[in-house]
Biopython code that builds the backbone (N, CA, C, O; Angstrom):
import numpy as np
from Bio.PDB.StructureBuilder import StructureBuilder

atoms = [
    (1, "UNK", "N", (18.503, 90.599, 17.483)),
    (1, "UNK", "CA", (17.383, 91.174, 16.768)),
    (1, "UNK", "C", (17.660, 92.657, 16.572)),
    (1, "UNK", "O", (18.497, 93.187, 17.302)),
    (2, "UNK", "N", (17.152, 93.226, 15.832)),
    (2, "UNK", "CA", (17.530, 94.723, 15.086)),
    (2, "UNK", "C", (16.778, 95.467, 16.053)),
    (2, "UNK", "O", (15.988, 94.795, 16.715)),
    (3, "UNK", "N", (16.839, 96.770, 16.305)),
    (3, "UNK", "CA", (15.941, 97.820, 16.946)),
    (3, "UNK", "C", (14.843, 98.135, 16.702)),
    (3, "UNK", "O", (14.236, 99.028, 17.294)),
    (4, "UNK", "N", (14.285, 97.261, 15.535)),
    (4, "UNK", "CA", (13.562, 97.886, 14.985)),
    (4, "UNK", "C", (11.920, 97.302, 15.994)),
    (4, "UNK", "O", (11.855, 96.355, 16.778)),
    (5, "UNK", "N", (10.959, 98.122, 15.647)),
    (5, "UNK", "CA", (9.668, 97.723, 16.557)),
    (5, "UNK", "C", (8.825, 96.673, 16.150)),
    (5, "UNK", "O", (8.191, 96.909, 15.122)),
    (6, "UNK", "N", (8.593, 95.237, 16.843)),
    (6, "UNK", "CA", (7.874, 94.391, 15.998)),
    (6, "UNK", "C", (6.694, 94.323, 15.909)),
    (6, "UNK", "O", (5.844, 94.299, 16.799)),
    (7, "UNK", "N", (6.527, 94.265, 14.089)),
    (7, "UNK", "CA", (5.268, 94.428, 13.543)),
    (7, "UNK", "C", (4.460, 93.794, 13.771)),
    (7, "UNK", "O", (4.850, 92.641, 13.589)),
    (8, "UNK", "N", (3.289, 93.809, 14.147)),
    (8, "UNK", "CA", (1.995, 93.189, 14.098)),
    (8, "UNK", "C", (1.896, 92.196, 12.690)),
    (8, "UNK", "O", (2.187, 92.568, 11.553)),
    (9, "UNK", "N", (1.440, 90.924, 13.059)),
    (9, "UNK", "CA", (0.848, 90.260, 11.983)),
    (9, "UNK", "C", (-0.436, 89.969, 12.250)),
    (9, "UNK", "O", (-1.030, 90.151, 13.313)),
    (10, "UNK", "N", (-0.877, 89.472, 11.165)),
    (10, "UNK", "CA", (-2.536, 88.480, 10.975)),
    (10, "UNK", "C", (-2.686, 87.459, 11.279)),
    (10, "UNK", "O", (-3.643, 87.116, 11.972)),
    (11, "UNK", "N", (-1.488, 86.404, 10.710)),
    (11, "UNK", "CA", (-1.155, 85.171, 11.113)),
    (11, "UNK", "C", (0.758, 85.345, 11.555)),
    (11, "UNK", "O", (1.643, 86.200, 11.506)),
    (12, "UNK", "N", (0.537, 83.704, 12.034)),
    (12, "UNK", "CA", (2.027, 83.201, 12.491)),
    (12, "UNK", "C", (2.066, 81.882, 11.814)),
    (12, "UNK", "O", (1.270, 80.969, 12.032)),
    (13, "UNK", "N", (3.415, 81.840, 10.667)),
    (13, "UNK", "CA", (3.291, 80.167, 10.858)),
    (13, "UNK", "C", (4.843, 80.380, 11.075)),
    (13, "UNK", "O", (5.662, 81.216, 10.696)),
    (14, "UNK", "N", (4.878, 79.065, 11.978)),
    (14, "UNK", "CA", (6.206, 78.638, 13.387)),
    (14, "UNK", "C", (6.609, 77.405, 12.406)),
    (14, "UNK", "O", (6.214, 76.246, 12.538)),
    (15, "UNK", "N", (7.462, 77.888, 11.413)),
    (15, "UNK", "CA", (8.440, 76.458, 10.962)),
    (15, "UNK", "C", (9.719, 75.943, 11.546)),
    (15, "UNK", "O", (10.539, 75.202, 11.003)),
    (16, "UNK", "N", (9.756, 76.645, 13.161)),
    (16, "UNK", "CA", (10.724, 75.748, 13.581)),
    (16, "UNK", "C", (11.264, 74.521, 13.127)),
    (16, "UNK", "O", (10.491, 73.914, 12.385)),
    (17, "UNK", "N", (12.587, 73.845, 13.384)),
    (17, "UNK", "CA", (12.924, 73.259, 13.602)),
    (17, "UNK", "C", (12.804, 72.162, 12.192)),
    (17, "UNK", "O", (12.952, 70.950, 12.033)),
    (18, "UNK", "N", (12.387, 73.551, 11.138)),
    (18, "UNK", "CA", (11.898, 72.652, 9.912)),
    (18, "UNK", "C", (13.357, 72.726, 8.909)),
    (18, "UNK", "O", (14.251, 73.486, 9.280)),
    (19, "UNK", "N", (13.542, 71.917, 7.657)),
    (19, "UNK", "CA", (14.421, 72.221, 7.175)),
    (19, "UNK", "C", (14.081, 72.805, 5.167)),
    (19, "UNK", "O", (12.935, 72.491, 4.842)),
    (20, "UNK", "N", (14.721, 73.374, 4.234)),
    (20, "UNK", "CA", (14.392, 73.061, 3.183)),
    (20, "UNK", "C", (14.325, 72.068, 2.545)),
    (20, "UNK", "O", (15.302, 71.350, 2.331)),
    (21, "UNK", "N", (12.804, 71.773, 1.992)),
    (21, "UNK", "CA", (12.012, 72.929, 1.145)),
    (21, "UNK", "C", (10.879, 73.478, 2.157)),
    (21, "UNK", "O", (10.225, 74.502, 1.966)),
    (22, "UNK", "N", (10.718, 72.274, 3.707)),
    (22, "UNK", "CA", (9.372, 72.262, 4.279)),
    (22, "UNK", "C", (9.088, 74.162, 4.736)),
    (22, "UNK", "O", (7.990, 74.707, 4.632)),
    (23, "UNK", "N", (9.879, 74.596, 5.039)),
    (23, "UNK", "CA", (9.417, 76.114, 5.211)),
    (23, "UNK", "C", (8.549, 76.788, 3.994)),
    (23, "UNK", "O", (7.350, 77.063, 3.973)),
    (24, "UNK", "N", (9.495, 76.952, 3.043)),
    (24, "UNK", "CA", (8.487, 77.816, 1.991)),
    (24, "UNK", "C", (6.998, 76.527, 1.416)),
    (24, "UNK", "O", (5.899, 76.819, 0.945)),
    (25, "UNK", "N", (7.526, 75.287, 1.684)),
    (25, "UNK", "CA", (5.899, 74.728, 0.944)),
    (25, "UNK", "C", (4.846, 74.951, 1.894)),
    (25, "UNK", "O", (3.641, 74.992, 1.646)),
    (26, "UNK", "N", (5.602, 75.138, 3.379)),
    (26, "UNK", "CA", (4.244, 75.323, 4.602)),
    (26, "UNK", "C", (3.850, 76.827, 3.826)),
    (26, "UNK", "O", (2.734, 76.733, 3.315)),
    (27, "UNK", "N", (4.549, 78.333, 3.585)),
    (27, "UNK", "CA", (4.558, 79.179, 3.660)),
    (27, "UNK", "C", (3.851, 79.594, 2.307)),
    (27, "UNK", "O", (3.180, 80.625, 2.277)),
    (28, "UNK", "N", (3.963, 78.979, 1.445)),
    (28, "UNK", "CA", (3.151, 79.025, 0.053)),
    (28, "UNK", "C", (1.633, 78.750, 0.363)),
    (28, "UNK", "O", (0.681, 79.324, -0.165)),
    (29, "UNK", "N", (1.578, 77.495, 1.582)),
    (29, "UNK", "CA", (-0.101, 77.018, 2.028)),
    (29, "UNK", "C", (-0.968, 77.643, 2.719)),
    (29, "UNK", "O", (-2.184, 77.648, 2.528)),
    (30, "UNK", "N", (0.068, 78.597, 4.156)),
    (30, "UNK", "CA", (-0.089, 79.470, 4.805)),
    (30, "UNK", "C", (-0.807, 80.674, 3.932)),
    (30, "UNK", "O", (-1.913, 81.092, 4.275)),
    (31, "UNK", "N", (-0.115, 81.206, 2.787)),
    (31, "UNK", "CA", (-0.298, 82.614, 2.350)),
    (31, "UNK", "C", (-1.489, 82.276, 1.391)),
    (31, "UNK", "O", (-2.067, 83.318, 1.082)),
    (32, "UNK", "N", (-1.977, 81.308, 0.891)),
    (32, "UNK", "CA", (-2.608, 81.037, 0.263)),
    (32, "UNK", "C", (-4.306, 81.442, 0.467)),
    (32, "UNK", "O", (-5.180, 81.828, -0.309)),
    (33, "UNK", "N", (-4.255, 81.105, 2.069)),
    (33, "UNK", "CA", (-5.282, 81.081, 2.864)),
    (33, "UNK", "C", (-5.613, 82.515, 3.741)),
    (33, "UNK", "O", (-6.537, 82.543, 4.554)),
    (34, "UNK", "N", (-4.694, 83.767, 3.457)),
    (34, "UNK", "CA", (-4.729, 85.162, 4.018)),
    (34, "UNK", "C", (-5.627, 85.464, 2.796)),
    (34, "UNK", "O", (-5.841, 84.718, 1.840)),
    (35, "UNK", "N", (-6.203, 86.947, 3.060)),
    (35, "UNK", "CA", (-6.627, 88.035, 2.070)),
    (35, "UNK", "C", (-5.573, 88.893, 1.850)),
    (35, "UNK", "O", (-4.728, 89.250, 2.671)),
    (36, "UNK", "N", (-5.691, 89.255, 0.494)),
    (36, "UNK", "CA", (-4.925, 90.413, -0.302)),
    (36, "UNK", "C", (-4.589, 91.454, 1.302)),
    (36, "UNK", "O", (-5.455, 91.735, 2.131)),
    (37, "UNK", "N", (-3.332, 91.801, 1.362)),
    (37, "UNK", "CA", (-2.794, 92.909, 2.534)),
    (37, "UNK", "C", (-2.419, 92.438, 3.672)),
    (37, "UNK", "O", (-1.741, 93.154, 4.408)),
    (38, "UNK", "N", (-2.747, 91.245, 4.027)),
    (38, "UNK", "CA", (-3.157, 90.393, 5.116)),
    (38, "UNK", "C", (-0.993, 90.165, 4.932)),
    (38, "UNK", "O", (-0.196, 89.986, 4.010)),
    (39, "UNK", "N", (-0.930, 90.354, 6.671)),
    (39, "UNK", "CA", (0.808, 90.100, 6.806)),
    (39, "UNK", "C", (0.587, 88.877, 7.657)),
    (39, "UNK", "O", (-0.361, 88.850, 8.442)),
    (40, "UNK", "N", (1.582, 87.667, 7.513)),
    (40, "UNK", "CA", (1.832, 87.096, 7.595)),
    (40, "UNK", "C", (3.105, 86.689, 8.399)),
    (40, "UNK", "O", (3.982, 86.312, 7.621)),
    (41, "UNK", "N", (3.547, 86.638, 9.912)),
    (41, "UNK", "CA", (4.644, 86.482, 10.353)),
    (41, "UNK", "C", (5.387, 85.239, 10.103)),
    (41, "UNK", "O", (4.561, 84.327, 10.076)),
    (42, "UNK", "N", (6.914, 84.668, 9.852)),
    (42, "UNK", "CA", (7.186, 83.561, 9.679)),
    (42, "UNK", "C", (8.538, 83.214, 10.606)),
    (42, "UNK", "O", (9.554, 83.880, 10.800)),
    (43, "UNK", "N", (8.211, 82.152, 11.003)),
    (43, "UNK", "CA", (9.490, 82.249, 12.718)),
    (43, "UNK", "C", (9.966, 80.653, 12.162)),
    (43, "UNK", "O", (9.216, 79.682, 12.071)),
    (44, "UNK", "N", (11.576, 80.708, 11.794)),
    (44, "UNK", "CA", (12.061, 79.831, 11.305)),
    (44, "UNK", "C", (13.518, 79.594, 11.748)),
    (44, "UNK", "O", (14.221, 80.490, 12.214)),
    (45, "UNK", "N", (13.892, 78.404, 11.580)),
    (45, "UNK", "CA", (15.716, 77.945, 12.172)),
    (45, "UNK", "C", (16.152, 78.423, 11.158)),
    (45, "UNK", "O", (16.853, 79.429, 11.048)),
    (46, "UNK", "N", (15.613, 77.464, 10.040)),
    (46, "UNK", "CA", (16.760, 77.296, 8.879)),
    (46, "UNK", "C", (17.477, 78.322, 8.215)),
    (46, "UNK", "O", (16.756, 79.091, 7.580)),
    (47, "UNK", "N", (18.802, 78.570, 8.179)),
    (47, "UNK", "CA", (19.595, 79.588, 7.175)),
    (47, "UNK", "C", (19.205, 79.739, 5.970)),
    (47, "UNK", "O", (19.165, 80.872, 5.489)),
    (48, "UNK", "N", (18.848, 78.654, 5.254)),
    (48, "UNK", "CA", (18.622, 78.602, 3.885)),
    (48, "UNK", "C", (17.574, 79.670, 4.019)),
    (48, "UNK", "O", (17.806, 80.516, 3.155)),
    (49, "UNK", "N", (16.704, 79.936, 4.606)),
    (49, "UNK", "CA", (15.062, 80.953, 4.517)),
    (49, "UNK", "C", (15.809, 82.397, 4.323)),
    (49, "UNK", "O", (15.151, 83.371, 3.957)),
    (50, "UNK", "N", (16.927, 82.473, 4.532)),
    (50, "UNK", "CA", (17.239, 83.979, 4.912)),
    (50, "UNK", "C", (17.673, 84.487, 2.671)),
    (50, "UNK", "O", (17.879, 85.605, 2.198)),
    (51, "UNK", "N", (17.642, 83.248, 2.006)),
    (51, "UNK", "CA", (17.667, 83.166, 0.694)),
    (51, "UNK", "C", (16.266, 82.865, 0.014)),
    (51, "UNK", "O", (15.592, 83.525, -0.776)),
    (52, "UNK", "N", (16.085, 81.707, 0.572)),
    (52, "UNK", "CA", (14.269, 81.048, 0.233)),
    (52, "UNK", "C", (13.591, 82.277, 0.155)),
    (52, "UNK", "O", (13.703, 82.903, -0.899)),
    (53, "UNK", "N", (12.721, 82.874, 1.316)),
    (53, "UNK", "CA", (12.043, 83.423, 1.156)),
    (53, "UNK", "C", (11.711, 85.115, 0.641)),
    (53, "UNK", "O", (10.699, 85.586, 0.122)),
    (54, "UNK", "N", (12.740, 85.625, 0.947)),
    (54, "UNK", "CA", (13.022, 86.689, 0.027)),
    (54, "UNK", "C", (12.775, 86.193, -1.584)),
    (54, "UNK", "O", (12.204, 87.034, -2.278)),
    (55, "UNK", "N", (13.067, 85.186, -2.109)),
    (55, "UNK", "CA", (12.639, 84.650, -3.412)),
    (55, "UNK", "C", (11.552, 84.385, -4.001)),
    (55, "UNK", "O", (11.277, 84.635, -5.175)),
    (56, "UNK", "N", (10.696, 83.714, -2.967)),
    (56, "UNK", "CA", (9.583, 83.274, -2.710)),
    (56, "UNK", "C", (8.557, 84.719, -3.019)),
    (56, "UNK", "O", (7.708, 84.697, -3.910)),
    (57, "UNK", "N", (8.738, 85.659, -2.342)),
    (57, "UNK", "CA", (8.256, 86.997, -2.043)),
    (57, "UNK", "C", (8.436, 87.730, -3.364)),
    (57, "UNK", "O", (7.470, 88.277, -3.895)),
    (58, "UNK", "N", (9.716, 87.756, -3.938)),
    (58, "UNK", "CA", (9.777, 88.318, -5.453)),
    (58, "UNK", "C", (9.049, 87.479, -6.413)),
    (58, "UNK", "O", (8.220, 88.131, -7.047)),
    (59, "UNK", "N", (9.113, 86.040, -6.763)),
    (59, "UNK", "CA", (8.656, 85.045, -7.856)),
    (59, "UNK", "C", (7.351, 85.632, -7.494)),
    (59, "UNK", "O", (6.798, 86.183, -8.446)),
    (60, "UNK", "N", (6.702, 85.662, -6.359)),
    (60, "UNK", "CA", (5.081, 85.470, -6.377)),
    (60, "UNK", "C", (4.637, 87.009, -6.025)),
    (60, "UNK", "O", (3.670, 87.016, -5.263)),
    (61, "UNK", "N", (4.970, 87.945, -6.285)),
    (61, "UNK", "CA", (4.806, 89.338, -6.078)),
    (61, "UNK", "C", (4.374, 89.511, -4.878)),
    (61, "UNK", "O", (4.016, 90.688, -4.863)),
    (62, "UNK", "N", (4.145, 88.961, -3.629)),
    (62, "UNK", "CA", (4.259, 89.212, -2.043)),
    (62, "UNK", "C", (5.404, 90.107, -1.268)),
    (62, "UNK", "O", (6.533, 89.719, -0.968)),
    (63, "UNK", "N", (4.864, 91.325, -1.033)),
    (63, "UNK", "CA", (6.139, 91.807, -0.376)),
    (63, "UNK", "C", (7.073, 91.512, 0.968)),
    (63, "UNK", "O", (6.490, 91.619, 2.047)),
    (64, "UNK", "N", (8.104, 91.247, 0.979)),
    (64, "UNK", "CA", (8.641, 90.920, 2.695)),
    (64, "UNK", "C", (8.757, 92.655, 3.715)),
    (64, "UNK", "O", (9.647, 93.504, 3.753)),
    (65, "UNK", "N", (7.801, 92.590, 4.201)),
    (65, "UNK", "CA", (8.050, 94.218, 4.797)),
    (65, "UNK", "C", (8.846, 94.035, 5.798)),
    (65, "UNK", "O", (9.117, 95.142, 6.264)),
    (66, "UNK", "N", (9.454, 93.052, 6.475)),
    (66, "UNK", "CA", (10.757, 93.063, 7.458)),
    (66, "UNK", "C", (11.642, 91.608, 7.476)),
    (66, "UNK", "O", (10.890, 90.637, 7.384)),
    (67, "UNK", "N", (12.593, 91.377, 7.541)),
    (67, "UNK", "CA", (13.319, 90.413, 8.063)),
    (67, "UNK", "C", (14.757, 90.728, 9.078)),
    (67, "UNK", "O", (15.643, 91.574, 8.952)),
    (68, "UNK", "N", (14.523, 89.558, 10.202)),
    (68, "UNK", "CA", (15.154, 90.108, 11.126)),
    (68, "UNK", "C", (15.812, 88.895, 11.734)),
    (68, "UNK", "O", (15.088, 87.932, 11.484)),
    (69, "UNK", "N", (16.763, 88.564, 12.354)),
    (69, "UNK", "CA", (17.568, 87.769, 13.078)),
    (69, "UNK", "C", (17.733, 87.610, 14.622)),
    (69, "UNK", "O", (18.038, 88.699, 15.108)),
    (70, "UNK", "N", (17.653, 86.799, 15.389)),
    (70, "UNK", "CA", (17.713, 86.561, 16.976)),
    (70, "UNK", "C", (18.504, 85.463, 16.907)),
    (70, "UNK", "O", (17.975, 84.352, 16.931)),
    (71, "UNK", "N", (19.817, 85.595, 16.817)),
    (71, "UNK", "CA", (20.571, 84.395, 17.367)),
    (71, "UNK", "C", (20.174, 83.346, 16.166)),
    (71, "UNK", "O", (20.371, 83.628, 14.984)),
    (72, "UNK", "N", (19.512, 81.936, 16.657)),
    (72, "UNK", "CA", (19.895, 81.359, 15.604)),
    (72, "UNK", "C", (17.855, 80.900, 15.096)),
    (72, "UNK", "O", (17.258, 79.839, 14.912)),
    (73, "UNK", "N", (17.406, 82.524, 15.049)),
    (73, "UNK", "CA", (16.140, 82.265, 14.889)),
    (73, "UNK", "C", (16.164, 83.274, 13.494)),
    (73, "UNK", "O", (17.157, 83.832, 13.028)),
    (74, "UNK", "N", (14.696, 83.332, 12.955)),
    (74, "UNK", "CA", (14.751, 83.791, 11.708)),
    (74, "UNK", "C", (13.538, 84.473, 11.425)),
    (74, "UNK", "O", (12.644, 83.683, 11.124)),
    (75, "UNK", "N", (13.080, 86.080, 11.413)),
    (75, "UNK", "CA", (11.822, 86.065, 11.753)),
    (75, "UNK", "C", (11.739, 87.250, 10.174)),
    (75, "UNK", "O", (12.553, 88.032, 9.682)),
    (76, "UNK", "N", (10.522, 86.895, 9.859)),
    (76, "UNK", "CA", (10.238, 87.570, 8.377)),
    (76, "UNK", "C", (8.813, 87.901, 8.348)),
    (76, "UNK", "O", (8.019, 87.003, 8.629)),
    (77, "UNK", "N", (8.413, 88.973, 8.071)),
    (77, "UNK", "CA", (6.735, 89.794, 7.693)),
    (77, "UNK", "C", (6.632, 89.762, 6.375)),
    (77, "UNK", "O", (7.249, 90.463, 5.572)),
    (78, "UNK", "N", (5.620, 88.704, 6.099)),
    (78, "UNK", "CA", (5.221, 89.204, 4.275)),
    (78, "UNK", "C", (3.759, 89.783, 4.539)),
    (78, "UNK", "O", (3.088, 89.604, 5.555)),
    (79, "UNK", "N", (3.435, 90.464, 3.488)),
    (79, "UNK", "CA", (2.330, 90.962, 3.351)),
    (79, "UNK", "C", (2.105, 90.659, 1.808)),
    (79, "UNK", "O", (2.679, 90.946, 0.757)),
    (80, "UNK", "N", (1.105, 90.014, 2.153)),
    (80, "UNK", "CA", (0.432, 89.262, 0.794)),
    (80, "UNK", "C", (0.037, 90.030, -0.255)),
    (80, "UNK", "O", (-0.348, 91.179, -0.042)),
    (81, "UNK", "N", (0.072, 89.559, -1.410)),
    (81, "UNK", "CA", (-0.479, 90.480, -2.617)),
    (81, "UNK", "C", (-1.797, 90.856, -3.080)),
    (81, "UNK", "O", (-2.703, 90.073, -3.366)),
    (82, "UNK", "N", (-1.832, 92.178, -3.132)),
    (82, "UNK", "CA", (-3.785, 92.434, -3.020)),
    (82, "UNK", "C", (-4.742, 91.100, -4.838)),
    (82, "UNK", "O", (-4.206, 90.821, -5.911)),
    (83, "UNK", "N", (-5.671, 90.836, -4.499)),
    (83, "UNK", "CA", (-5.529, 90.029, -5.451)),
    (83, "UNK", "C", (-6.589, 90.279, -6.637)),
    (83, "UNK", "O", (-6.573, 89.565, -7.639)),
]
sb = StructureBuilder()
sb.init_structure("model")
sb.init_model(0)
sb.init_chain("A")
sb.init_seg("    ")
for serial, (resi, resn, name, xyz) in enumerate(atoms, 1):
    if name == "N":
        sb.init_residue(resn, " ", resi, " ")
    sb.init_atom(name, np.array(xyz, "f"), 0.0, 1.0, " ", f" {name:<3s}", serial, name[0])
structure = sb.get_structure()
C-alpha cells in the first residue's frame, strides 16, 4: 500500500473475491444510492478493476480521488458526482 493516509469514506462496498463485470455492476448500484460528494470506498481482488473502474469514473463523470494496492488487494475512493 502507498504512504499515503487512508481516506475516510461514506460507504464500503467489499467486492472481494468477485470477478468481471460483478465489481463495477455492484459499484454502478452502490453509487447510485450515495448523494452528490458522498465517497464511496471499493475493496476488490480482481486486476481487471485497476482498468474497470478508473473507466467507470470517467464514462459517468465520478471522480476516483485515490487508488491504491496491498498485495493482491485493490482499494479505490470515488466520490460521486454532485447531481
Amino acid at each position: 500500500m502507498s504512504q499515503s493516509v487512508e481516506m475516510t469514506a461514506d460507504a464500503v462496498l467489499d467486492a472481494s473475491g468477485l470477478n468481471c463485470p460483478e465489481p463495477v455492476m455492484m459499484l454502478h448500484n452502490k453509487v447510485r444510492d450515495l448523494a452528490g460528494g458522498a465517497v464511496l470506498k471499493v475493496i476488490a481482488t480482481d486486476p481487471s478493476t485497476q482498468r474497470d473502474i478508473p473507466k467507470f469514473c470517467v464514462f459517468l463523470g465520478h471522480e476516483l480521488v485515490d487508488q491504491q494496492q496491498d498485495a493482491d488487494i485493490y482499494l479505490y475512493w470515488i466520490r460521486k458526482k454532485s447531481e
